[in-house]
N, C-alpha and C positions, 0 to 999 in steps of 0.2 A: 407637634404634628397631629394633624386632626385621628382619627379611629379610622379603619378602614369600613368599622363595621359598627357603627354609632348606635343601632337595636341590643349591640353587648356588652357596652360599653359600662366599666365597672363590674362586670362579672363575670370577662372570659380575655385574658390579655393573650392575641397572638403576633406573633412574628411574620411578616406579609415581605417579599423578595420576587425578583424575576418578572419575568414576564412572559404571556405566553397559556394555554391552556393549564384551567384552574389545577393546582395538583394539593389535595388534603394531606398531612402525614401527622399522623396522633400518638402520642407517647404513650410509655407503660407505666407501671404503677408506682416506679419511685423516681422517673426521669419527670425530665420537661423538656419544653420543645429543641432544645440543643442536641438533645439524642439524634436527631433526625437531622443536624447540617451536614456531618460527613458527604448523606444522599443527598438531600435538598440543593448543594452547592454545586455539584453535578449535573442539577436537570433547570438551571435559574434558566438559561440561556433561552428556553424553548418553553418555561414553567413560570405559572405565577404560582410561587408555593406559599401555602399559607400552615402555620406549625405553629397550632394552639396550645396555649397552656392550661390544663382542666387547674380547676381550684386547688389552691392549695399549694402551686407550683409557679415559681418564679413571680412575676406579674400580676398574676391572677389574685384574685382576695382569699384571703382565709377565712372561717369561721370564724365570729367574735362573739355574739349572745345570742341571746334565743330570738332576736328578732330576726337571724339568718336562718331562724327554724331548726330543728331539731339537726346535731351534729352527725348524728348518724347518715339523715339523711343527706345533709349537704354536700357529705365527700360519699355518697349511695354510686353504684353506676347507673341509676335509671336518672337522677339528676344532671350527670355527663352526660347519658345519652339525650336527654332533653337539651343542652346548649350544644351540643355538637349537630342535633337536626335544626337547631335556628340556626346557626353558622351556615350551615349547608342553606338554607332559605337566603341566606344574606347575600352570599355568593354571589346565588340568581340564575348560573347559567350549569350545565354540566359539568360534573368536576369526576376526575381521579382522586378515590379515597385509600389510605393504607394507616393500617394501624399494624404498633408493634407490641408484643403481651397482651397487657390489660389493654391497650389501644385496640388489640383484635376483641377482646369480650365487650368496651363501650360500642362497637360497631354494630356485633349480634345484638346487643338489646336495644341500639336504635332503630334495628331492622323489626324487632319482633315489635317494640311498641310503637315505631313512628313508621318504620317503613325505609326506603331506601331513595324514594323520590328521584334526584335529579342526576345519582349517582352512576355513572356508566360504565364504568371501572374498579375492580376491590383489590387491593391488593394484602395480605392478609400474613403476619411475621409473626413465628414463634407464639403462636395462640391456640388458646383449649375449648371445647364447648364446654369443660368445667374444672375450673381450677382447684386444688383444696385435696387432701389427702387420700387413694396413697401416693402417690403421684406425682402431678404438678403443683408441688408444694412451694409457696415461692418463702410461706414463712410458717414456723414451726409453734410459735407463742400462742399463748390463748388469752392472755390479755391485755391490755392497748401502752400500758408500761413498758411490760417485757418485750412487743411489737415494735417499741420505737428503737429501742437497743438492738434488736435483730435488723431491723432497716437499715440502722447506720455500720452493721459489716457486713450486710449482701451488697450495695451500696459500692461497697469497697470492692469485693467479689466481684463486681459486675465491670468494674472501673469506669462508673459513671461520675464527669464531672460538676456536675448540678443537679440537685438533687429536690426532691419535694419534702415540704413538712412532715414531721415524723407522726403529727397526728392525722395529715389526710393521708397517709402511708397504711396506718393501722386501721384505720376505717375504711379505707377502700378495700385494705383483705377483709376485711371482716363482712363487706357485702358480697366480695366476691367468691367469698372461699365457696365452692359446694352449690353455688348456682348454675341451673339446667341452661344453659344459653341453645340447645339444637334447636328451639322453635325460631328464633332469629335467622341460623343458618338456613334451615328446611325454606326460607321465605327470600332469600336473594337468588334472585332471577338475570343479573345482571355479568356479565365477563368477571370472572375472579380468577385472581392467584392467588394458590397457599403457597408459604417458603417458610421453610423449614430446618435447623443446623441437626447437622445427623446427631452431632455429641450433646446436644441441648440437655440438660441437667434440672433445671428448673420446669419445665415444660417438654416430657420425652418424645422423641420423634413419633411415635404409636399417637400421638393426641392430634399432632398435624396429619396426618394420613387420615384420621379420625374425622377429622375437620373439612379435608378436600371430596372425603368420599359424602360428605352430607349436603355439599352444595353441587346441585345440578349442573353440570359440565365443567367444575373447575379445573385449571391446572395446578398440578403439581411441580412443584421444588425441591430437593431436598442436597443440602451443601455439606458435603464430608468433611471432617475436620472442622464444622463449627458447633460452636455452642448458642446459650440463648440471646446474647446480643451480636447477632447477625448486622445491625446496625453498625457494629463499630469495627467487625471481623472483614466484612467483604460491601462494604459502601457504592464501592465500583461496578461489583456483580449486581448488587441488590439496584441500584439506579437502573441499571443495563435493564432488568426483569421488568421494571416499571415500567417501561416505556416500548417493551419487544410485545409482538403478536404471539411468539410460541421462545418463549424464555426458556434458555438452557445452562 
């Protein structure tokens, strides 16, 4: 079957479904794009969803030698956010974007460094203007050894069934931990939701509030009795928010 998107082809495999207004949804830091079918399957009917795999995960390439450029940088989030603004260009037309975790920080730094373009809708899950201690800590290791073992029991923790390589795991904390993302936020000008699980553990409800108060008229969410995979706790509710003018 041809690529949907032949400009990425070879360096961003995603999953393409439905039909119907474009709908983005971006995974976090140890999932890939299956995180997002619970929702996805829900809005096909009325959605052409499209649920990329950042590198590293499922389909997508991993790093192999230095001709991929430095590893650090390859699994970076400004690299993410640089194929998720071509994706968005590839589209071509307005799309609903929503990222979950790290899906909400590659979003902030495609806004701070590329901008938000064609995007008309944010919807915005369990995400921090800055992840990394004391906090929103999603991993505790300090180095990319001990990272890949701590990956594979949050992993479990989190009961995700597909999961990313443990070294675009440990490098993607490792750019992410303790970076400023409010200038990305401060710069979306566009309808946003933030959602939030009251019990979130990885990411405390204080960073979501954080988050909704920094962008210009967004609305707020926040779901009692969850935690940080909101994705797999309430699919139902979270598609329903997607797609509502004043989601409750």
């Amino acid at each position: 079957m041809p690529s949907p998107f032949p400009s990425l082809l070879g360096r961003l495999d995603c999953r393409v479904f439905g039909q119907g207004r474009p709908l983005v949804l971006l995974h976090g830091i140890q999932g890939t794009a299956e995180a997002w079918l619970p929702v996805a399957q829900q809005l096909a009917d009325t959605h052409r969803c499209v649920l990329p795999n950042l590198p590293g995960r499922a389909a997508s390439p991993r790093w192999r030698t230095a001709d991929d450029g430095p590893i650090e940088r390859y699994y970076h989030l400004d690299h993410y956010a640089g194929l998720l603004h071509e994706l968005l260009q590839a589209i071509g037309q307005p799309v609903v974007l929503a990222g979950w975790s790290m899906g909400v920080s590659v979003i902030l730094r495609m806004a701070a460094l590329h901008g938000l373009g064609a995007v008309e809708r944010l919807v915005l899950v369990s995400g921090t203007m800055r992840a990394g201690p004391p906090e929103a800590t999603w991993f505790h290791a300090a180095d990319i050894d001990a990272l890949r073992s701590e990956a594979r029991q949050r992993a479990e923790r989190l009961g995700l069934t597909q999961v990313a390589d443990a070294e675009a795991v440990a490098w993607s904390w490792q750019s992410a931990r303790g970076l400023d993302l409010s200038v990305g936020a401060a710069r979306i000008a566009c309808p946003t939701l933030v959602v939030h699980g009251e019990t979130d553990d990885q990411c405390p409800l204080a960073h979501g509030r954080a988050l909704a108060a920094a962008i210009a008229g967004a609305q707020w969410l926040a779901l009692p009795g969850v935690g940080h995979n909101v994705l797999g706790a309430e699919p139902a509710r979270l598609a329903a928010a997607i797609t509502a003018e004043n989601p409750r």
